[in-house]
C-alpha positions as CSV (number, residue, x, y, z in Angstrom):
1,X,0.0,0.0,0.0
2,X,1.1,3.4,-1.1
3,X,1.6,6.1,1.8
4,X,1.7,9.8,1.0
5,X,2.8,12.4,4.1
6,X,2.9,16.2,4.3
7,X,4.7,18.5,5.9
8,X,4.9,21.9,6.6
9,X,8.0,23.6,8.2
10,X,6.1,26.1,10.5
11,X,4.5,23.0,12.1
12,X,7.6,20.6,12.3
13,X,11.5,19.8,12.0
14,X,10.9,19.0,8.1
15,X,14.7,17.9,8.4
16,X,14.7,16.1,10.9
17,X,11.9,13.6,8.7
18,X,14.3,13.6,6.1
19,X,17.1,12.0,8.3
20,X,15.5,9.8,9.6
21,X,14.3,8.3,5.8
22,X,17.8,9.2,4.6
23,X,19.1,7.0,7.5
24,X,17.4,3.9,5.9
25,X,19.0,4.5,2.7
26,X,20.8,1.1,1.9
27,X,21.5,1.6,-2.1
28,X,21.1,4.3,-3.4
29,X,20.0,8.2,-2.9
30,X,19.6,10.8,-5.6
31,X,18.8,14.5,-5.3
32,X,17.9,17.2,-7.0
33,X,17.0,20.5,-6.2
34,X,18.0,24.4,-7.0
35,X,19.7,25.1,-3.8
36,X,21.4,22.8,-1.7
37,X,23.0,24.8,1.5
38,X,22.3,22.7,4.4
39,X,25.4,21.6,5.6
40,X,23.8,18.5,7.7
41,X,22.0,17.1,5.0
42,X,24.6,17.3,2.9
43,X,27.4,15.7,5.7
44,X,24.4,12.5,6.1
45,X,24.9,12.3,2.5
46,X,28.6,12.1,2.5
47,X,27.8,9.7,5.9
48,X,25.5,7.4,3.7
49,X,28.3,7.2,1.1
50,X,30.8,6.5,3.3
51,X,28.9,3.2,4.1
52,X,28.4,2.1,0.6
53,X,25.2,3.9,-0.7
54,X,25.2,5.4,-4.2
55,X,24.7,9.3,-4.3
56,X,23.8,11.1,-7.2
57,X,23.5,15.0,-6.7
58,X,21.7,17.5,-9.1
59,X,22.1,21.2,-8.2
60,X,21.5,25.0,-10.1
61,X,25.3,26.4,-10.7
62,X,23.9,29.4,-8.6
63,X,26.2,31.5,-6.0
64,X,23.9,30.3,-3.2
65,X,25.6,26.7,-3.6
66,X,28.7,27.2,-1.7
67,X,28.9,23.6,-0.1
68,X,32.3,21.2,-0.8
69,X,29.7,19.1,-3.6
70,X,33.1,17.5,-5.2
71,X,33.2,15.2,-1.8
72,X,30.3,13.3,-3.7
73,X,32.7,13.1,-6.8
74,X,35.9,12.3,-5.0
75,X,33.3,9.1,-2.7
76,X,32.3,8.0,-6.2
77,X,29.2,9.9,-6.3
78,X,27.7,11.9,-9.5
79,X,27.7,15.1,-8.7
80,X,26.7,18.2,-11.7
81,X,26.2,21.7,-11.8
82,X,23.3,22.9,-14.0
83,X,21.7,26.0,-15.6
84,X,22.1,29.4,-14.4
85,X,19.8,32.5,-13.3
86,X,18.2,32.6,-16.6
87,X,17.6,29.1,-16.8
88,X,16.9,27.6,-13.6
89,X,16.9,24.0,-12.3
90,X,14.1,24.3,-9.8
91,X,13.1,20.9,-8.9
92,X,13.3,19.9,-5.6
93,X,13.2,15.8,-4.7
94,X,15.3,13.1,-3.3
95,X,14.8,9.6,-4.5
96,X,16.2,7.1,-1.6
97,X,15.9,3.3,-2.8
98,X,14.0,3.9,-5.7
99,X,10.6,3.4,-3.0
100,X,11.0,6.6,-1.2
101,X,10.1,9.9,-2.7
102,X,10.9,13.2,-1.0
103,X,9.5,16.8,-2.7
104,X,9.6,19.8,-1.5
105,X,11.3,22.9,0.1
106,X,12.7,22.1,3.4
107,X,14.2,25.6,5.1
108,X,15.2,25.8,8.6
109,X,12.3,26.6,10.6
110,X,14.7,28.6,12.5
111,X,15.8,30.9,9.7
């Protein structure tokens, strides 16, 4: 049986779901989204890698990325840079397993 959640990030620690699916992740994980900045999302993906799970990282070649993303590269991950300000990537999902779909923004409630 199918299960669909929502979330909203004035109501609850939206990141704090997304660990705790990421933390199940036993294959493989791919993401995509415009803006990748949060630095503990993107450390439990360099975690997950570390134990063997395939990572596969899709971002918008904006100046808001500023993260280390060639760790993903340099663990054997995919890792790529696309578009611009004129021609923006703006999805925003995660893939984990190939069961598990995550879409969405997911800002810090506390910014």
């Amino acid at each position: 049986m199918m299960e669909i959640n929502s979330y909203f990030t004035k109501q609850i620690d939206v990141r704090k779901i997304i660990i705790g699916h990421l933390d199940n992740a036993s294959k493989k994980v791919s993401v995509a989204v415009a803006w990748f900045t949060d630095t503990i999302l993107f450390n439990k993906l360099i975690e997950l890698q570390n134990k063997g799970v395939s990572i596969e990282v899709i971002i918008t070649n904006h100046e808001f990325n500023k993260l280390d993303y060639n760790l993903i590269e340099e663990n054997g991950g995919f890792f790529a840079k696309i578009g611009n300000d004129e021609q923006l990537m703006h999805m925003k999902f995660c893939v984990i397993d190939f069961h598990t779909v995550i879409s969405g923004s997911a800002k810090d409630r506390k910014a």
